[in-house]
N, C-alpha and C positions, 0 to 999 in steps of 0.2 A: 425361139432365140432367147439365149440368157438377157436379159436386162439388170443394169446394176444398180441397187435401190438408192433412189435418191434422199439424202439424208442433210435437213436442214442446218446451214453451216454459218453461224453468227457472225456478222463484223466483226475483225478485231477490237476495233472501238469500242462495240456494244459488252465486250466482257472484258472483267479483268482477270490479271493475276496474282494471285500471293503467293510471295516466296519468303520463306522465312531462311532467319539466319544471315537476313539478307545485307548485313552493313561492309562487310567484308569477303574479301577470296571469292571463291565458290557463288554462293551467293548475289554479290553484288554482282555480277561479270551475268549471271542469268538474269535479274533483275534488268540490266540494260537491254539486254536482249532482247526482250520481251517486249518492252516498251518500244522498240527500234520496230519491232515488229507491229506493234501499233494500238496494244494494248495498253492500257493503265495499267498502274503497278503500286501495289501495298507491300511496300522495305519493311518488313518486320525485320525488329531486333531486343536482343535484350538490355543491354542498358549503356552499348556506345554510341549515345545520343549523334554524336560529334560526326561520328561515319557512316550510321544512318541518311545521315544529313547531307552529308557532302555524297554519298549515290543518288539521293534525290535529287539535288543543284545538279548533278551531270546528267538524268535521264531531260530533267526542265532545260537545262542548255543545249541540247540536242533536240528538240520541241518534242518531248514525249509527257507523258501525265503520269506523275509518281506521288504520294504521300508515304510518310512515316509511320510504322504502326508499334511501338512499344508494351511487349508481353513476353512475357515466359510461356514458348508450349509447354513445358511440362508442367504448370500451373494450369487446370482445369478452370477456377475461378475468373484467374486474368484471361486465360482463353475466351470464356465466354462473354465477360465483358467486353470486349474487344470485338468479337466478332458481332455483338450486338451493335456499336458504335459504326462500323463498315457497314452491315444490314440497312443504313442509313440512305446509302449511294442507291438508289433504284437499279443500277447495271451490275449482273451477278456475276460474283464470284467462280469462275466455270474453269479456271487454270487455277491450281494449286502445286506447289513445288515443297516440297518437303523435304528443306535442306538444312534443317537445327541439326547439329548435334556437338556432342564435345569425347574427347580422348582422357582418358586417366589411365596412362598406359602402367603396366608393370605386370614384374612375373606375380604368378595366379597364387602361387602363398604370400606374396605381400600385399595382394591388392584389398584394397579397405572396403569393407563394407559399402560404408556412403559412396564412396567413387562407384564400384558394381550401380548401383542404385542409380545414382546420378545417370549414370552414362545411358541405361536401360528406360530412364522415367523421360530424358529428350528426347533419344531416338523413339520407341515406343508409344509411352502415354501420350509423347509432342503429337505424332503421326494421326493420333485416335481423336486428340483434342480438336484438331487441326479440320481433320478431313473430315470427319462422322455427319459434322451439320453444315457442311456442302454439299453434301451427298444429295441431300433429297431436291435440292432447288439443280444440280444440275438433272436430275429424273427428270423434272419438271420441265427443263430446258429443252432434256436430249440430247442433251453436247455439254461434253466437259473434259479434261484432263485432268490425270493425278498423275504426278512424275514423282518419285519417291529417291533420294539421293541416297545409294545404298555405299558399299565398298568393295575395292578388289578385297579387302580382311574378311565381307562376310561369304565371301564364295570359297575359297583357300582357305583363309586363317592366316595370323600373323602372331608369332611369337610378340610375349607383351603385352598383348592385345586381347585377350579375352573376355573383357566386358564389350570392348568396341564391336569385335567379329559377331559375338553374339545378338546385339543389338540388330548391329545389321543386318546379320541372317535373319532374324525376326523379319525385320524391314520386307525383307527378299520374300520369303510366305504370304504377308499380307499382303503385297504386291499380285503374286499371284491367285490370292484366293479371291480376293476383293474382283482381279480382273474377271475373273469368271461372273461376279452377280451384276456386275454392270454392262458388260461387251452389247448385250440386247436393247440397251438405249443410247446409242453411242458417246460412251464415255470408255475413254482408254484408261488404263493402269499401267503402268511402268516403273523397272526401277534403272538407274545407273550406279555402274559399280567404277568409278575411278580408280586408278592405281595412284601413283605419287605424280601430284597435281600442283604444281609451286604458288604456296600458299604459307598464313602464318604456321600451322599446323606439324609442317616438315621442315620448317627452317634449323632444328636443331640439329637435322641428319648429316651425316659425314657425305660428301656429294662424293668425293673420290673414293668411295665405296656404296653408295647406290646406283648411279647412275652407270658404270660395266652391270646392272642387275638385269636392268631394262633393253630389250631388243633395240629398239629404236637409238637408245643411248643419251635421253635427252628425259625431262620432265617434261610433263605437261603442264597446260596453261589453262588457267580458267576461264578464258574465254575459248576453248577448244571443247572447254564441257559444256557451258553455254550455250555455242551454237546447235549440238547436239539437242537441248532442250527445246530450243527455238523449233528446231527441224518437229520432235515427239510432241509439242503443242499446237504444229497447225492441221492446216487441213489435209498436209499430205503423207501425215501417218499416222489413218484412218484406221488400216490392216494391222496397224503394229499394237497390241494387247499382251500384257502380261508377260512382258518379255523382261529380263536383265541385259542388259547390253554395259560391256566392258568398255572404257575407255582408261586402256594401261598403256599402251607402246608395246601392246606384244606380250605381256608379265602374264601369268595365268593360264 
């Protein structure tokens, strides 16, 4: 008879998570999550102290454990500093959400240099900075999570968008490659691909011409991607590796 391996599953308590990007939208909406769920929670952001701040007040009003954490992923230095500072907490880091990034949209002959760059050193170098030295303390652990916040842009493509899509598509590879070297110690990889998720991001869009785009005929909401992470962080999707999962309303 099959027996199914039993595989040692941490307190929430006992680990945290860090989400980066975490002051606003996306972010912030996973950030509570998480903590509702019963983890500690490290709010990185980059320099909106303000709203940082006020995610933290609402995971502490809700009796959850949050602190602030200020850095730039795509800064390797500040990365590391930062993540020496957290190495502080004795209870590891075993959920990581890799939700930085930024948009510098425009067509592909006008788009700048530094934007290309920009756009590929958050997503990307953020992802490397981010994840690489978690990696080993959750081997250590045998339980972890990487949830990687990709895009419907990087599965499709999106006119405009060719730094972003491409970032993401990136995102979407390591996702996949990464899941394959770790799946043997149970640590999952994941990515999510949102489509138009009502945040600051899309607020310039003309609504009475995206939303006839979308099946459903609605945006989504960040706390609808959130829970979704909630779900890819605990213990009951164990089976689920290396997977992209869409959450568009049907787009794609």
């Amino acid at each position: 008879m099959y027996t199914r391996p039993v595989s040692r599953v941490p307190e929430p308590q006992s680990v945290r998570a860090l989400v980066t990007g975490a002051s606003r939208g996306i972010g912030a909406a996973v950030a509570q999550a998480l903590a509702a769920a019963g983890h500690p929670v490290v709010v990185n952001y980059r320099s909106n102290h303000v709203a940082a701040q006020k995610v933290v007040g609402a995971i502490r009003f809700a009796g959850g454990e949050a602190v602030a954490a200020a850095f730039d992923v795509a800064n390797a230095t500040a990365v590391a500093e930062a993540m020496a500072a957290l190495g502080e907490d004795p209870r590891p880091i075993a959920i990581v959400v890799n939700n930085a990034g930024v948009a510098r949209d425009a067509a592909f002959p006008a788009l700048k240099s530094e934007d290309w760059h920009r756009v590929l050193h958050t997503t990307l170098d953020g992802f490397f900075h981010v994840t690489q030295p978690l990696v080993m303390p959750m081997v250590r652990l045998r339980w972890g999570r990487i949830i990687n916040m990709a895009s419907l842009s990087g599965v499709i493509g999106n006119r405009g968008q060719v730094a972003y899509a491409a970032a993401k598509a990136g995102l979407i590879g390591a996702t996949r490659a990464l899941s394959l070297e770790l799946a043997k110690r149970n640590i999952t990889v994941n990515a999510i691909a949102p489509g138009l998720i009502e945040t600051d991001m899309i607020a310039d869009l003309p609504r009475d011409k995206v939303i006839p785009q979308i099946p459903v005929r609605r945006l989504g909401t960040p706390q609808e991607v959130a829970e979704l992470v909630r779900f890819l962080a605990s213990p009951r999707a164990a089976y689920i590796t290396g997977q992209v999962i869409g959450i568009s309303g049907g787009m794609g």
